[in-house]
C-alpha positions as CSV (number, residue, x, y, z in Angstrom):
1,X,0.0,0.0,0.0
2,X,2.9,2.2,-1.2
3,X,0.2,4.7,-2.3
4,X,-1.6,5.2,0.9
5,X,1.3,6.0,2.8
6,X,2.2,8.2,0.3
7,X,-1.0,9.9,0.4
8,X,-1.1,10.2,4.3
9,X,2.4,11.5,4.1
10,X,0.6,14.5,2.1
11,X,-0.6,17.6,4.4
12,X,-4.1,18.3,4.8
13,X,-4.1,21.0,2.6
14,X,-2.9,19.4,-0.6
15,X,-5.0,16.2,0.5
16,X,-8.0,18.7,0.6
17,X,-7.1,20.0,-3.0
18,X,-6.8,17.1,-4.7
19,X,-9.4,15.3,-3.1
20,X,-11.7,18.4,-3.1
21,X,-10.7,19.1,-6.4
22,X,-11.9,15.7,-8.0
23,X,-15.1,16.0,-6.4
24,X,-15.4,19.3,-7.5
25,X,-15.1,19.1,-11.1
26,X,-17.7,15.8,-10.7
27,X,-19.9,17.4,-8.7
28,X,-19.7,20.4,-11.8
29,X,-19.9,18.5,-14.2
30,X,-23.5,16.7,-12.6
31,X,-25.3,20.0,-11.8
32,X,-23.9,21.2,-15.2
33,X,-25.7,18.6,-17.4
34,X,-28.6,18.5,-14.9
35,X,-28.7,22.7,-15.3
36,X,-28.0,22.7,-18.7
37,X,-30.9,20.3,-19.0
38,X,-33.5,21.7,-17.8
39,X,-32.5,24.9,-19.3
40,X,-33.2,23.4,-22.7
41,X,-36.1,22.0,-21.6
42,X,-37.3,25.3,-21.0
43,X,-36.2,27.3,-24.0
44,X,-37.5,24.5,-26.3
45,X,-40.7,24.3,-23.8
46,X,-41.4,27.9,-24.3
47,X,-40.2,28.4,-28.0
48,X,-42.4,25.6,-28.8
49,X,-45.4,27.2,-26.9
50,X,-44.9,30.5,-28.6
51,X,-44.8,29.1,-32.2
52,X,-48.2,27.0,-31.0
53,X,-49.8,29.6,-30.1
54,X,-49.4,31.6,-33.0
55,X,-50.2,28.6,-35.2
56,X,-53.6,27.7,-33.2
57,X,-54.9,31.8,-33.9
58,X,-53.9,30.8,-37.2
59,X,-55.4,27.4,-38.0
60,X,-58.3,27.6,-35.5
61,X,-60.0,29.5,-37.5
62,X,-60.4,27.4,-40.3
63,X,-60.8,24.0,-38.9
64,X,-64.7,22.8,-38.7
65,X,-66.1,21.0,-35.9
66,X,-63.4,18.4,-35.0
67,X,-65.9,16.6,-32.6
68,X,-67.1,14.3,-35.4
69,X,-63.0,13.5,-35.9
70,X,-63.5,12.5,-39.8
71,X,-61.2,13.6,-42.4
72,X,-61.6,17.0,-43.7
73,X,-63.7,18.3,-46.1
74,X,-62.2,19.9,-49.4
75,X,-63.2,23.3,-48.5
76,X,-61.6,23.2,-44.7
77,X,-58.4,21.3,-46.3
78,X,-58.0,24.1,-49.6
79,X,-58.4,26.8,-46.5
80,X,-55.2,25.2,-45.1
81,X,-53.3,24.8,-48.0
82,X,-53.4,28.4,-48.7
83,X,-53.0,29.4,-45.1
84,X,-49.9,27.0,-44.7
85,X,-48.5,27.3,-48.1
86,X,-47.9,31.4,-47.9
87,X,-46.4,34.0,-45.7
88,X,-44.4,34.0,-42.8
89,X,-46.1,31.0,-41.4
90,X,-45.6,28.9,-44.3
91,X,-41.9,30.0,-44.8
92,X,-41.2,28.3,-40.9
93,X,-43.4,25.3,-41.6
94,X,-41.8,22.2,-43.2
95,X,-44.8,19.7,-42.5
96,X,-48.5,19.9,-40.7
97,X,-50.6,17.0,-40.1
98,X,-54.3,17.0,-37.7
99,X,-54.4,13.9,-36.1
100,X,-57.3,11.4,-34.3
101,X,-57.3,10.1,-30.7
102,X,-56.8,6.5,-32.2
103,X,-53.7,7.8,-34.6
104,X,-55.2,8.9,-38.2
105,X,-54.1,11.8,-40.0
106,X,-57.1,13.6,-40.4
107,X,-54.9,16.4,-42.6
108,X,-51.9,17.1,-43.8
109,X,-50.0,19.3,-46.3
110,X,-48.3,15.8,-47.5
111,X,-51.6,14.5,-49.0
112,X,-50.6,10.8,-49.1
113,X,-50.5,10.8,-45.9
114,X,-54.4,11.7,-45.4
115,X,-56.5,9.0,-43.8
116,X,-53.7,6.6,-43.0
117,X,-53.3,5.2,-39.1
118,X,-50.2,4.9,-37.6
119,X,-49.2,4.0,-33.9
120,X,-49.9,6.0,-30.7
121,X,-46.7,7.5,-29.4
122,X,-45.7,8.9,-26.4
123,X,-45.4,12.2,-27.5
124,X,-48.9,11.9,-29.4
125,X,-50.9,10.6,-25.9
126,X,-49.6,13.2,-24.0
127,X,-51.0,15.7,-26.3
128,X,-54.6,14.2,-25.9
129,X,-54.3,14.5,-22.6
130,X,-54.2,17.9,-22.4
131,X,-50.7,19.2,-22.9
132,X,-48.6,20.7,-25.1
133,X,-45.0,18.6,-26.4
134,X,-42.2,20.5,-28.0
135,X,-38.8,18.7,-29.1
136,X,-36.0,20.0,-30.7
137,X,-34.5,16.8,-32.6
138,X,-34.2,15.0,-35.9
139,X,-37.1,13.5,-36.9
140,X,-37.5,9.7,-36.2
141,X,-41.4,8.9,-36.3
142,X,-42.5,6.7,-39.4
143,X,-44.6,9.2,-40.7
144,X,-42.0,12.0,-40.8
145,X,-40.2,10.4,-43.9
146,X,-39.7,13.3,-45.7
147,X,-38.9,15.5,-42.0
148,X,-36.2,12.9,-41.3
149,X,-34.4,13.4,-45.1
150,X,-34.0,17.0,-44.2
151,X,-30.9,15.3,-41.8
152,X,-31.1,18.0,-39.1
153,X,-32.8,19.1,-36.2
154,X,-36.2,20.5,-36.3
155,X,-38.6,21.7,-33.9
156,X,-41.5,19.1,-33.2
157,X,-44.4,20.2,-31.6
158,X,-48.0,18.6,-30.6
159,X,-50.6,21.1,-30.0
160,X,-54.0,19.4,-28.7
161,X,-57.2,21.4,-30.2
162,X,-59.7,21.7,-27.3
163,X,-63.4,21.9,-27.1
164,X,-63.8,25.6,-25.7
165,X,-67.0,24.8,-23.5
166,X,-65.4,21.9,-21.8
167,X,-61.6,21.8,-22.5
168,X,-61.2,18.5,-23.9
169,X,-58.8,17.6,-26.4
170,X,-61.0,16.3,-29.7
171,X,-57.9,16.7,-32.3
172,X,-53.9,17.2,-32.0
173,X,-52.1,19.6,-34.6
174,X,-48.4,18.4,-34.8
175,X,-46.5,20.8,-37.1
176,X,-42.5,20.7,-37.6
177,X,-41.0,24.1,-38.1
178,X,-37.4,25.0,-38.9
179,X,-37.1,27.1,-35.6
180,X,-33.8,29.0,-37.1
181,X,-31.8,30.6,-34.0
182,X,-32.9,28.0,-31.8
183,X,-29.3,25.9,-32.3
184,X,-27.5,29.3,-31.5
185,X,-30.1,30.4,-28.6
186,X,-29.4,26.9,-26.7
187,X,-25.7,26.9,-27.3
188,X,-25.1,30.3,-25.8
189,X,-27.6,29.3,-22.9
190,X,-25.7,25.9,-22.6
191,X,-22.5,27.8,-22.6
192,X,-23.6,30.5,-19.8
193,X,-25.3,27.8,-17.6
194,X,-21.8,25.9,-17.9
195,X,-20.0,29.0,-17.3
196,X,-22.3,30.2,-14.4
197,X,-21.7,26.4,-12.6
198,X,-18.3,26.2,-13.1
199,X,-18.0,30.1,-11.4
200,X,-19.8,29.0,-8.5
201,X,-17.8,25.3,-8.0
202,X,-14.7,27.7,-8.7
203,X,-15.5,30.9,-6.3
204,X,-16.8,27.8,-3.4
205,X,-14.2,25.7,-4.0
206,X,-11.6,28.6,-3.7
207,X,-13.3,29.8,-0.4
208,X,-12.9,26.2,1.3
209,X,-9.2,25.9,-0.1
210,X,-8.3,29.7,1.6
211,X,-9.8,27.9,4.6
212,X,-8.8,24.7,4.5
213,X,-5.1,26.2,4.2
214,X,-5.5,28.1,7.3
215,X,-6.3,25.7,9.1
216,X,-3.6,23.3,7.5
217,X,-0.8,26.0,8.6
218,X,-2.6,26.1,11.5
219,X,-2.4,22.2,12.2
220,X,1.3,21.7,10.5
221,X,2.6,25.1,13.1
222,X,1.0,22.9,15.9
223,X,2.3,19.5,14.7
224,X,5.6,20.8,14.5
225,X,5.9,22.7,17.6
226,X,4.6,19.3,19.1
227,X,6.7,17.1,17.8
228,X,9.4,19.1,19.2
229,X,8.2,19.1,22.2
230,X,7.8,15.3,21.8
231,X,11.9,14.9,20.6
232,X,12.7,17.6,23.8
233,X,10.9,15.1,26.4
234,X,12.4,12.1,24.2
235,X,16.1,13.9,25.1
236,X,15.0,14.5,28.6
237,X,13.6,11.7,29.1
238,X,16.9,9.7,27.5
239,X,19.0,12.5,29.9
240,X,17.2,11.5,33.3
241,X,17.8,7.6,31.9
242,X,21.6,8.8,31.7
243,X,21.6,10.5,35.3
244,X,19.8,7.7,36.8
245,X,22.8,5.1,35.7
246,X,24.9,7.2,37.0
247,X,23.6,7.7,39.7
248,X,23.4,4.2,40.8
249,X,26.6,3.9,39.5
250,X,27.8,6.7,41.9
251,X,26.0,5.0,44.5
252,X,27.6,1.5,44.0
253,X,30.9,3.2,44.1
254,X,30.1,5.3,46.9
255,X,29.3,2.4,49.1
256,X,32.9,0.6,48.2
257,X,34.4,4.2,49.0
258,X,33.3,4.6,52.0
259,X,34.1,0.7,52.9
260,X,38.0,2.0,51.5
261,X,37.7,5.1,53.5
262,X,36.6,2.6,56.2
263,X,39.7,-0.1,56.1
264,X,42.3,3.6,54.8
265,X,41.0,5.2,58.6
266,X,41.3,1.7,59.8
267,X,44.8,0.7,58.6
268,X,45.6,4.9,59.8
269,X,44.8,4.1,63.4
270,X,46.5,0.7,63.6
271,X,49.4,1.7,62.2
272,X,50.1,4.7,63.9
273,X,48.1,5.6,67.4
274,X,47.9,1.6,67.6
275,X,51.6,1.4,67.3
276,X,52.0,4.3,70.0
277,X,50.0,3.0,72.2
278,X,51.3,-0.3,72.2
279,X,54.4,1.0,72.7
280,X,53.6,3.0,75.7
281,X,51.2,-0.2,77.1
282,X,54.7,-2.0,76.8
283,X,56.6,0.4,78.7
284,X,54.4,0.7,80.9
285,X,54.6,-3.1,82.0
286,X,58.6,-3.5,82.0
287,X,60.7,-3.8,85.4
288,X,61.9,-0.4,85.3
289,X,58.5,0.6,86.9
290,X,57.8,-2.3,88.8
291,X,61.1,-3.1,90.1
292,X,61.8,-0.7,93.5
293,X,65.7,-1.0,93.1
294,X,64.9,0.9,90.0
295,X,67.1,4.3,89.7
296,X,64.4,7.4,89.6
297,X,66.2,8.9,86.9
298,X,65.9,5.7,84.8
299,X,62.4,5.6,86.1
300,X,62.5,9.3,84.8
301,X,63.2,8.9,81.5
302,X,61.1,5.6,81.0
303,X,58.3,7.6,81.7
304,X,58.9,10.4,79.8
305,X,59.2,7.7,76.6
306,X,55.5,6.5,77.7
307,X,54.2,10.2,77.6
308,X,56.0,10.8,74.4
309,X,54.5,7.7,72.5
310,X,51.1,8.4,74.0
311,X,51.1,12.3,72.6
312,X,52.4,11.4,69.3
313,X,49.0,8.5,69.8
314,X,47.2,11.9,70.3
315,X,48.6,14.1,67.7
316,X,48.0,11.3,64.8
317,X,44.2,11.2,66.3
318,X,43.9,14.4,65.9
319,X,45.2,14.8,62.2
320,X,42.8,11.5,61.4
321,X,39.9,13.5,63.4
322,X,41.0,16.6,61.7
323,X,40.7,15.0,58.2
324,X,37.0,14.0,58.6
325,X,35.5,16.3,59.9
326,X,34.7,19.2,58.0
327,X,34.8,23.2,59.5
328,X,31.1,25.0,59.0
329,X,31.4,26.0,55.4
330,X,27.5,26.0,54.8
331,X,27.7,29.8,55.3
332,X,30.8,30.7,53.8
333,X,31.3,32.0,50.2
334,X,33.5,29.6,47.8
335,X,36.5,32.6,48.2
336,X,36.2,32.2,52.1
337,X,35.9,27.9,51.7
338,X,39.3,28.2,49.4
339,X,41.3,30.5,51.4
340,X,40.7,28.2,54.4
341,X,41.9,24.9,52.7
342,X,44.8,27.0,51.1
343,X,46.2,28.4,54.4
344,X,45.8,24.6,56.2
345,X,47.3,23.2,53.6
346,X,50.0,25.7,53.7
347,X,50.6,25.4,57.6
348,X,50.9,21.8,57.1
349,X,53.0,21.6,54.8
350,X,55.2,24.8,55.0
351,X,54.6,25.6,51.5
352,X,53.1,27.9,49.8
353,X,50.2,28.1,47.1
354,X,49.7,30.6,44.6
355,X,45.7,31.4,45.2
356,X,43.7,33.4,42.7
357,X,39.3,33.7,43.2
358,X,37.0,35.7,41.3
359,X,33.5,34.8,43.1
360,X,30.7,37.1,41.8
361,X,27.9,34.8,41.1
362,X,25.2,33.5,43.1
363,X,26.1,31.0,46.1
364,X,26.3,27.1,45.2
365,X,24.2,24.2,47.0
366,X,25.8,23.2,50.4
367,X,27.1,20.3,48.8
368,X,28.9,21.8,45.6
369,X,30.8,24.0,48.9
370,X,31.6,20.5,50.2
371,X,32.3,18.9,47.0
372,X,34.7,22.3,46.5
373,X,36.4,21.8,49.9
374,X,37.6,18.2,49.9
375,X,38.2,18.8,45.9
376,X,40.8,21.6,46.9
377,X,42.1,19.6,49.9
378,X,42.9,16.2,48.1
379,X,44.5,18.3,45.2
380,X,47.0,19.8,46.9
381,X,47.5,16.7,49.2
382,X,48.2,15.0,45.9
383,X,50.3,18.1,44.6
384,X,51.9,18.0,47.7
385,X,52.4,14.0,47.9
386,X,53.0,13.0,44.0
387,X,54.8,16.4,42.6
388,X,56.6,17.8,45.4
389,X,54.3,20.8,46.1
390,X,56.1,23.0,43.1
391,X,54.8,26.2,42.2
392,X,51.1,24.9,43.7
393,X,48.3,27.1,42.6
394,X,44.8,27.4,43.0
395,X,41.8,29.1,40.8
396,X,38.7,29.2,41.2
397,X,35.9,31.2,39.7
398,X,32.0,31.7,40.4
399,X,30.1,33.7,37.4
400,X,26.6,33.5,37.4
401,X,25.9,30.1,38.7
402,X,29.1,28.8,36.7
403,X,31.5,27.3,38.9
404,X,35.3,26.4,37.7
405,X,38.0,25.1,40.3
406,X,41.5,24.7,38.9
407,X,44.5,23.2,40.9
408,X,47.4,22.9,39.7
409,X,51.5,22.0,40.2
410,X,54.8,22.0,38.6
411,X,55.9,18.5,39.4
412,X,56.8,15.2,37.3
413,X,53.5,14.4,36.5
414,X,52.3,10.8,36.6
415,X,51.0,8.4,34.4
416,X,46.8,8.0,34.5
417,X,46.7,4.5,33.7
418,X,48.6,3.5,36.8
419,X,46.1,4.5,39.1
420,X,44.1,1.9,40.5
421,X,41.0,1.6,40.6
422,X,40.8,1.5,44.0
423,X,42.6,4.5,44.8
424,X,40.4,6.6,47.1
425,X,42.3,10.1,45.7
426,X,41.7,10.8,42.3
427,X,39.0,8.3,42.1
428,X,36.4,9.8,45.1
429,X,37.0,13.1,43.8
430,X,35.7,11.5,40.6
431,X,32.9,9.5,41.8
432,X,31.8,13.1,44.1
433,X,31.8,15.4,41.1
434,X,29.5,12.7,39.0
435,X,27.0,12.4,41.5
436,X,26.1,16.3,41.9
437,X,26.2,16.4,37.9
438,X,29.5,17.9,37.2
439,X,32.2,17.5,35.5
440,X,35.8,16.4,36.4
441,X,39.2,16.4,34.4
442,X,42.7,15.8,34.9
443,X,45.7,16.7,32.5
444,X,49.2,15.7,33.1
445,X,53.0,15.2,32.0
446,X,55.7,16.5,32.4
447,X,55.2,20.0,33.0
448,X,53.0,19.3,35.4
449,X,49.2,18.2,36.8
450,X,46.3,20.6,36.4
451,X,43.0,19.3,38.3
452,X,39.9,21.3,37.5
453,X,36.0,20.3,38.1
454,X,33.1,22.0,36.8
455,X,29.4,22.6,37.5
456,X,27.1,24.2,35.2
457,X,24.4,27.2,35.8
458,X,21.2,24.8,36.3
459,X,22.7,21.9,37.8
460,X,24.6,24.8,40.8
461,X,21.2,26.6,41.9
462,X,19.9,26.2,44.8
């Protein structure tokens, strides 16, 4: 059904025209004959009536009592001849002939034809009855022999002679005339009814197409605007597909960070404030504290190696303690959340960082500011770890709802593809980003490492 897709791949508009238009021109072309019809009808109708008329104040006159329908006499038929043979009316008459109810010719101006009985037609009952028959046509009765030779179309008329005191129809005149003009008169009415249709079909049918059209921009401007609607959901919907994998796939990963952050703060306290401890609970149970013969200066300094271990035990708590938990940042502006990490950094390290900000946009979520914090604080841990803390610097910039965070180093650089996948660094920082919808990126080499992360206007907003 290649054709019917290809027809409803057509716009309502040129499916209204070309459908419109068929039935158009059909529905023309039916009114048209059915017009033009009756319109000759009528001209014949009347141009017959007109020539009857005239002939019945003609030959009325001269016919005798028709009651007693017998041929006529020789008086009434010379009368006739002379009447029908001369002036005007006998110029338009080709043939006359007075005719009984049961189909004699009771007269005619062919004389042979006087007295003979031919078959009731249609046209001849109809004439009895009462009315008058006019056709325009070639002559085809068996009595019109000499009509028919004439090989074109004559006027045909019945006239019925009525009684005048009660009406009745006691004889039928039928006459043929050459009724000259008539051709042209129904060719130029045939031509102006045709012409008068087809202006109306053309004048409606234009006034439904102008409308049709309108509405068919109308319809196509909607259909369009809702398909794109449709393809905009479509990407939106595909989008919040995308999001949703990654954000179980953030989720996944999440849970096996924080198990790795788990065993890493794990694996921090046993081997350091463990070890210190251990050390100290050791010391603490050897004979130079038990044992009363023991010098108090040995004593001394015994104890003063317990109270050592147990306050570096305490300072490595503190850094782990330090590490986790976060200073109250929900209320500070990204320049204020920088410059903190920068300066702790610095103090811990005893080096410096080169720090640039440009914050004039609106504030980020309270966890972008997070997200910002620990992304600053594991960069330069990493600078600091992996490149030697050269020439560290920091840039960040907050522009209407744009966020971009840049650190950077000097050092050797490293190579991506040896970092495991289990590596809580580069990896967390990664996995954070996702899961807030931003972006994260890491370019190295030789001159250097350069860690920036990105969020967008609409996914930053409050």
């Amino acid at each position: 059904m290649n054709w019917l897709r290809r027809w409803n791949a057509r716009s309502l508009a040129s499916q209204f025209f070309i459908a419109g238009g068929l039935i158009s021109m059909a529905a023309m072309f039916l009114v048209g004959i059915l017009v033009t019809h009756l319109i000759e009808e009528a001209v014949i109708h009347n141009s017959g009536a007109a020539t009857a008329l005239y002939v019945d104040s003609v030959v009325a006159p001269l016919l005798p009592d028709m009651q007693k329908a017998t041929p006529l006499d020789e008086g009434s038929a010379q009368a006739l001849d002379e009447t029908l043979g001369q002036g005007a009316l006998g110029r338009r008459l080709v043939s006359f002939k007075l005719w009984r109810s049961d189909g004699t010719i009771l007269y005619s101006n062919e004389k042979e034809l006087v007295g003979k009985t031919f078959a009731v037609n249609d046209k001849l009952r109809n004439a009895f009855a009462g009315s008058l028959v006019a056709r325009y046509e070639v002559a085809s009765d068996p009595e019109s022999d000499k009509e028919r030779a004439l090989g074109k179309r004559l006027m045909e008329i019945y006239n019925p002679v009525l009684q005048p005191w009660s009406g009745q129809a006691v004889a039928v005149i039928e006459f043929y005339e050459t009724a000259e003009g008539l051709g042209d008169s129904l060719a130029h009415a045939r031509l102006r009814s045709w012409g008068a249709v087809a202006a109306l079909t053309a004048i409606f049918f234009l006034v439904l197409s102008v409308l049709v059209f309108r509405g068919s921009r109308t319809i196509e401007a909607q259909r369009k605007d809702l398909k794109e609607r449709v393809n905009e959901l479509s990407a939106l919907l595909e989008e919040n597909r995308g999001l949703q994998r990654r954000l179980q796939r953030a989720s996944q990963r999440a849970a096996a960070l924080n198990e790795s952050y788990l065993r890493s703060i794990g694996a921090d306290l046993h081997d350091g404030p463990a070890q210190h401890i251990a050390y100290a609970s050791l010391r603490l149970d050897s004979d130079m504290l038990i044992n009363a013969s023991t010098q108090p200066e040995t004593r001394e300094k015994e104890l003063a190696w317990i109270r050592s271990s147990l306050a570096e035990a305490m300072t490595e708590i503190r850094s782990i303690c330090s590490g986790l938990v976060l200073p109250q940042i929900e209320k500070s502006s990204i320049a204020e959340i920088v410059t903190r990490v920068v300066e702790a950094h610095q103090h811990k390290t005893e080096t410096r960082v080169d720090t640039i900000v440009d914050d004039d946009g609106p504030e980020p979520a309270p966890a972008v500011k997070i997200c910002i914090y620990r992304f600053v604080q594991e960069a330069l841990n990493n600078a600091y770890r992996h490149g030697g803390g050269v020439q560290q610097a920091v840039r960040a910039v907050s522009r209407k709802g744009h966020v971009h965070v840049e650190v950077s180093d000097r050092g050797d650089g490293f190579d991506p593809t040896e970092v495991r996948p289990t590596s809580l660094g580069l990896v967390g920082l990664r996995e954070r980003i996702d899961s807030l919808g931003g972006s994260f990126d890491v370019k190295t080499g030789e001159g250097g490492t350069t860690v920036t992360m990105t969020f967008e206007p609409m996914e930053v907003g409050d």
